[in-house]
N, C-alpha and C positions, 0 to 999 in steps of 0.2 A: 472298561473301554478306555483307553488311553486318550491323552490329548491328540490332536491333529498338528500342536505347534506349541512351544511353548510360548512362545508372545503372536498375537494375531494384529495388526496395524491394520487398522480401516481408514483409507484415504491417500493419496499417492502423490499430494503434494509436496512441497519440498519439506513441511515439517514432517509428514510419514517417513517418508526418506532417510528426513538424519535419524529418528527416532528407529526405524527398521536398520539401518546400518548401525548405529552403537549398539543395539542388543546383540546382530550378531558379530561382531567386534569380539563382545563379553562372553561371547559362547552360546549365544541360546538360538534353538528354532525358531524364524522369523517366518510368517507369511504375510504377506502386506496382499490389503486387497483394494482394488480401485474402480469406482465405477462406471466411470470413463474408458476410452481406446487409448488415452496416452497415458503419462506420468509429467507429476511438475507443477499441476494446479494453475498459479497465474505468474507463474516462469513457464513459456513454452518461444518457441521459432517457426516462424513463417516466411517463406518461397516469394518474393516479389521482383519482378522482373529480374531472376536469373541474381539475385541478393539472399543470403539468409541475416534475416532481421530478429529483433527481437518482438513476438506480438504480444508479450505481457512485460514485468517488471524490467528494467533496463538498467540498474545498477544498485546498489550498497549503502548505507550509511558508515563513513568509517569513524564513528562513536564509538566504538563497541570492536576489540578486536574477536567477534564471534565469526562472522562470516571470512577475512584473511585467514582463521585459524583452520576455518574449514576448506577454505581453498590450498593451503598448504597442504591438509593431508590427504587429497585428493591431488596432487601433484599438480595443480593448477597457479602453485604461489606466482612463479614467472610471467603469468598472462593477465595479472594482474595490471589498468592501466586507469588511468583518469581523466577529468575531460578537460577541453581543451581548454586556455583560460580565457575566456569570455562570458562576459556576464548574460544573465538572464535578463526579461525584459519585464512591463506591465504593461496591460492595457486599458485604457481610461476612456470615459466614454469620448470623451474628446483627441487623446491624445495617447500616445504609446512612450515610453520612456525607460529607462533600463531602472531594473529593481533596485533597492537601498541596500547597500553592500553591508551595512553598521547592524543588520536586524538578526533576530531570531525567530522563526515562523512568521517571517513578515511585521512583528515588533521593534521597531527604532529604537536602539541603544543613544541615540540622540537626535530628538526631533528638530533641531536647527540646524541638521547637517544638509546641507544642499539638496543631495538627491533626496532628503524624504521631504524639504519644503517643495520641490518639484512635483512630488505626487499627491499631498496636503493642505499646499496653500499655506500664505499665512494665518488665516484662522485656524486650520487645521494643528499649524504648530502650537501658536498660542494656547487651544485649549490643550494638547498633549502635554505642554508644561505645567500642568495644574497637578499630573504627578507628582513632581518634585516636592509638594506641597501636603498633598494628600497623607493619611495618616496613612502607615504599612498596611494597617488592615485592611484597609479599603479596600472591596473587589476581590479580595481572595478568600472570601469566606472561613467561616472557623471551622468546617468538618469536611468531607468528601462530599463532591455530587458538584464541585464547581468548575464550569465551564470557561474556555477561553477566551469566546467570544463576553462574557459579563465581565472577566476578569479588564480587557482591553476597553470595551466600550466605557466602564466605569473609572479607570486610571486617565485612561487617555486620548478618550470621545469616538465617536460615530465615524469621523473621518480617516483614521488611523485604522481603524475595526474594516471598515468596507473598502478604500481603497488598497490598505497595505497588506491586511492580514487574512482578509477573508478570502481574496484569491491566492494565497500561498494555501490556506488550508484547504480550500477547496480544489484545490490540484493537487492535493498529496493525499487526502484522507476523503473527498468526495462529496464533502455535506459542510456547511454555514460554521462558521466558530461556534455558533451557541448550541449547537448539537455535540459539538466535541470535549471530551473530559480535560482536565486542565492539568491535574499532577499526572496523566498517561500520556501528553503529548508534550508536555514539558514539566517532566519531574526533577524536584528541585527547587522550582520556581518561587513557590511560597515561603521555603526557607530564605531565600536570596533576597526574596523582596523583604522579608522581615528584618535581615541583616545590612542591607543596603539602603532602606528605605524607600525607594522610589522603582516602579517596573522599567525602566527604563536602565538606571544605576545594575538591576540584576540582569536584566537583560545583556549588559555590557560586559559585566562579570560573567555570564557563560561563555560570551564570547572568548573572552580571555582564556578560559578552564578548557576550551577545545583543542585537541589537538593540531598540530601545524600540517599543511596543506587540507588536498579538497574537500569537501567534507563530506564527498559522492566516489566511490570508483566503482568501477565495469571491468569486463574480460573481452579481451580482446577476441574478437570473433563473438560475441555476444553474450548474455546470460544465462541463455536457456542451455550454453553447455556444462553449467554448473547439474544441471539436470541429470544430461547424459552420463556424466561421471559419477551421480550418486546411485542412479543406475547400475550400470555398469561393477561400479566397487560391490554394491548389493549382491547380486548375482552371480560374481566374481568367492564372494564368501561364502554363500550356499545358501542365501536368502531366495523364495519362492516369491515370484510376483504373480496374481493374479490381476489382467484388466476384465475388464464388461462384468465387475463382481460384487455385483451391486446389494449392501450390509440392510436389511431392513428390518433386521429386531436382534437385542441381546437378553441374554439371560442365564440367571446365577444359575449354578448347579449346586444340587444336596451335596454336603461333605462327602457322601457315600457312592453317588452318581457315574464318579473316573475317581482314579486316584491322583492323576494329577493335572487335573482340567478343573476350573472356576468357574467358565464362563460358556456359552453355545452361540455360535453368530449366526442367525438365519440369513440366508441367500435368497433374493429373488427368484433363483431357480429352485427352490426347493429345498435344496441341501443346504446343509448344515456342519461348522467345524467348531472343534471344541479346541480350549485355550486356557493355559493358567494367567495368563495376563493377557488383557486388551487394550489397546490406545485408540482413542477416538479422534485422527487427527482429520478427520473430515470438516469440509466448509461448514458455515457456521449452520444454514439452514439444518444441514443433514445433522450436524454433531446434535442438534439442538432435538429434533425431531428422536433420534436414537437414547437421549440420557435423560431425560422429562422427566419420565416415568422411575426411572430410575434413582434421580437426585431430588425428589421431590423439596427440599431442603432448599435449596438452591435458585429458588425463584426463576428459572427459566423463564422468559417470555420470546416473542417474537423476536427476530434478528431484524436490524435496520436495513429498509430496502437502498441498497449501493449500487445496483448493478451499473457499470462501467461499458461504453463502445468505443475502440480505437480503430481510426481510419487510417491507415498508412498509403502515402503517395511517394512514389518513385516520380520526380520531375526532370525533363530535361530544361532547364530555366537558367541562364548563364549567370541572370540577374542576381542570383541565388549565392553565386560564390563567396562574395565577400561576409558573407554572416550579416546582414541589414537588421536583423532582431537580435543578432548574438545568439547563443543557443536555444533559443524560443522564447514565448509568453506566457504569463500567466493572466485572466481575463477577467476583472473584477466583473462584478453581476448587473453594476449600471452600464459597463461595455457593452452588455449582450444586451440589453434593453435599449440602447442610442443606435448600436450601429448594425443588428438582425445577426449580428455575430454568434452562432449556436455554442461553439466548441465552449471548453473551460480552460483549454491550455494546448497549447501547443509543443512540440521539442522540431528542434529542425537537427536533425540526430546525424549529422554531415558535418555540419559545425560544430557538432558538441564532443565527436568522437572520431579523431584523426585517424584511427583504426579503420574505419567504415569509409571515409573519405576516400583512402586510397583506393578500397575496394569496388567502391562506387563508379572511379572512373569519370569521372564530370558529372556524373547523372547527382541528383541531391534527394537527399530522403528525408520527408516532414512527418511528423507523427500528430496527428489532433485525439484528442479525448471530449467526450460527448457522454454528459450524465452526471449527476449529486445527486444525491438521497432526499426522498421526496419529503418537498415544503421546506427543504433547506435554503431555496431561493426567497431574500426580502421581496415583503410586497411591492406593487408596482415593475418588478425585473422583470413580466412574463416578455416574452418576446411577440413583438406587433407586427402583422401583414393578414396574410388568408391565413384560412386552415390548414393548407398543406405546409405554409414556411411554418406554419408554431407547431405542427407536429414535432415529435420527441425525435430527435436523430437515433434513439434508440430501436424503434418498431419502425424504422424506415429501410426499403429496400437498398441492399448493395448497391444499384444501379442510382437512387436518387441520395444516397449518402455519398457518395462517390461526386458528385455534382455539388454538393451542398461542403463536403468536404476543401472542395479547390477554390468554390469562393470566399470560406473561411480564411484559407492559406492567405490567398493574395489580399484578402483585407487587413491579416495580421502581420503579413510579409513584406506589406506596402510594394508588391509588386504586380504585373499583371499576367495573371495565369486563366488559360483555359481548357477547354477540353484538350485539345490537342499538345498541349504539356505534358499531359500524364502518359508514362510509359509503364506505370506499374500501381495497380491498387492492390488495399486488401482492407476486409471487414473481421474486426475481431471482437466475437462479443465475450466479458464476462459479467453472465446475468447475477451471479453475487455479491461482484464485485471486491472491493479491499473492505471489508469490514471496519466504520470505524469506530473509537473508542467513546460512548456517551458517556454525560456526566454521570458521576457515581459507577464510572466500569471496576476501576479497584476493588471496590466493596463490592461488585457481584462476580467478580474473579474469584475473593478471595471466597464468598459464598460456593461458590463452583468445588474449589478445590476441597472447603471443608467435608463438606457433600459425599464427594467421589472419595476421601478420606475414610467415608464408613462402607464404603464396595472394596473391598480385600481386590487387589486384583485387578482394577477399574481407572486408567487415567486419559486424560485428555488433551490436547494443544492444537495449535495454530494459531492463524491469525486475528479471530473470533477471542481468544482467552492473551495472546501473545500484545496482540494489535499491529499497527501496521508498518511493514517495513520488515526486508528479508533479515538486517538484525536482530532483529525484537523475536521472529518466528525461528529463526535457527538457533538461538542461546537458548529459549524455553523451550525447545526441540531436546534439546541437549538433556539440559534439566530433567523433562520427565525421562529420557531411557535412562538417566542415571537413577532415578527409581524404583523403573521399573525392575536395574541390574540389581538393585540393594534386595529388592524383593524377594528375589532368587534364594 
């Protein structure tokens, strides 16, 4: 019996995607299959008052020319744009203030520069100077498994850690510094500091090693037509998209079974397709749930609960025009504990993207985000009132997140909005969220790959293995069909 495909992709994200277009690029039968009604995972677009928005990721890191390369050969290079220049903001349980321009993930490349004694204090500087002093070793431990948040609290104290860095991390990656990996979200770091001596000296030094201008871009007219286009190219080459095609078991085949089939993917419905190679670019839960058994090697455990809710409001608020936060907040964890503030970050995506502005019309569009991975908030943050305000805006209906949504706004907006503002909502949930990277993720990556190294046939990615951020997810996109092409 013959295969059904030569490469089978399970997952329809944007890593399925590149990974399903480069094989068939290389020649080979692609069937991608996805469990879901759409394609694109958490790049997708949504309908808001007569706007197409973006309801998942909303721009790039340009670290990394992975995702420009991919825009290029999707014919997308020219729509490439960036945001507008205006700073980001913080929010302190006292006061709001625009973020420290001098940082890296919220670390101060110098803590006596104005804007970070603004959000620090002078005590707060004084102990971050104790850096300067501190042996290199200190705080970067000698092996893997070390976290950002030890790394900073131990260089350059508690205040620096929760006012600076803990709300940049927690609006990018969803969960506290001390749950996040240290050389996966800033690789490099522990050489730097060992050759500069101080986290602060390295921190400065990356800045330097960055490349010139934003260090963020977007497509004009949103992100999720990076989607469209992977799409499209896919299907365009002879690639088969299955959606509602939901993978619920793999399995090797005898040598003798097909002659050139490896693998059988069972179907929810019953059926079943045979494959010389398989990718597992599904979210982490699913990828996890399908490869257990299979990578035994590999320590699998449970994936970190992330799940993410984004509120989008269309405002007619005139108040709104001049950017009064600059492109939005980010909302340290004593903000939400002083002032009933739920959200973790805001984008006011009007002022961030002159693209959208036009489109807009005077109307302004806020985007809030609601959820970090549980027990990632320090003690004492929970938020105070009844039981209904401290409920999780996550399992809260559209109708009272919508409500809970515009008071947020105008608290972080420092303007005043209400019901009758809103011209346009929307609720987006992603219950998996952006998975993010725990300490010691390297060493269970590499565990991962060793793993699936002894499955002839058997590879993996996303953002669960990649980490977070459409760069990180499209170059180790890449990566594995170049593999899987060699395999051929």
């Amino acid at each position: 019996m013959p295969g059904d495909a030569d490469v089978v992709v399970v997952g329809g994200g944007v890593a399925g995607l590149v990974v399903a277009r480069e094989c068939v690029r290389a020649g080979r039968r692609v069937l991608l299959l996805e469990a879901g009604d759409r394609l694109g995972g958490c790049v997708a677009g949504v309908e808001v008052a007569g706007l197409t928005l973006d309801a998942g990721a909303e721009s790039f890191a340009t670290r990394s020319s992975a995702v420009p390369d991919l825009l290029a050969d999707l014919g997308l290079a020219d729509d490439v744009v960036v945001p507008a220049a205006r700073s980001a903001w913080l929010q302190l349980p006292r006061r709001a203030l625009p973020l420290p321009r001098t940082g890296v993930m919220g670390i101060p490349g110098d803590p006596w520069a104005a804007d970070v004694r603004r959000a620090i204090g002078l005590v707060g500087a004084l102990r971050a100077s104790l850096d300067r002093v501190l042996p290199a070793r200190v705080g970067g431990g000698d092996a893997g498994g070390a976290s950002v948040g030890h790394l900073v609290r131990t260089r350059m104290g508690s205040r620096v850690l929760e006012r600076l860095v803990a709300p940049v991390v927690g609006g990018v990656h969803s969960a506290h510094p001390d749950d996040v990996d240290l050389d996966a979200v800033l690789p490099g770091i522990r050489d730097r500091l060992a050759r500069h001596g101080s986290l602060a000296a390295a921190v400065a030094a990356v800045r330097a090693a960055a490349p010139a201008g934003s260090a963020v871009a977007g497509l004009d007219g949103g992100m999720h037509r990076l989607v469209t286009a992977l799409e499209r190219d896919l299907r365009a080459r002879g690639g088969e998209v299955r959606l509602a095609a939901r993978v619920t078991s793999l399995r090797g085949l005898a040598p003798d079974a097909a002659p050139d089939a490896r693998w059988e993917v069972g179907l929810a419905d019953g059926t079943a397709v045979r494959a010389r190679d398989v990718v597992v670019a599904a979210p982490g839960p699913a990828a996890l749930g399908l490869l257990r058994d299979l990578a035994p090697t590999a320590g699998l455990g449970a994936a970190a609960e992330t799940g993410v809710v984004l509120a989008t409001l269309v405002l007619r608020a005139p108040a709104l025009a001049d950017a009064p936060r600059g492109t939005g907040l980010l909302v340290a964890a004593g903000a939400r504990a002083a002032t009933g503030i739920r959200a973790k970050a805001l984008t006011h995506a009007t002022a961030k993207w002159p693209w959208l502005a036009a489109r807009a019309q005077g109307l302004e569009v806020v985007r809030l985000s609601y959820g970090i991975a549980a027990g990632a908030e320090p003690a004492g943050t929970e938020p105070a009132g009844t039981p209904a305000e401290a409920q999780d805006p996550r399992s809260m209906t559209e109708e009272a997140l919508r409500a809970v949504a515009t008071r947020d706004a105008a608290r972080l907006l420092g303007v005043d909005l209400g019901p009758d503002d809103v011209v346009g909502f929307a609720r987006t949930a992603w219950p998996a969220g952006l998975p993010h990277a725990r300490p010691g993720h390297r060493e269970r990556v590499a565990r991962v790959r060793s793993a699936l190294a002894d499955r002839p046939g058997l590879e993996a990615c996303g953002a669960w293995l990649a980490g977070t951020g459409l760069a990180a997810v499209v170059a180790d996109a890449r990566r594995t069909a170049a593999r899987v092409v060699d395999h051929a």
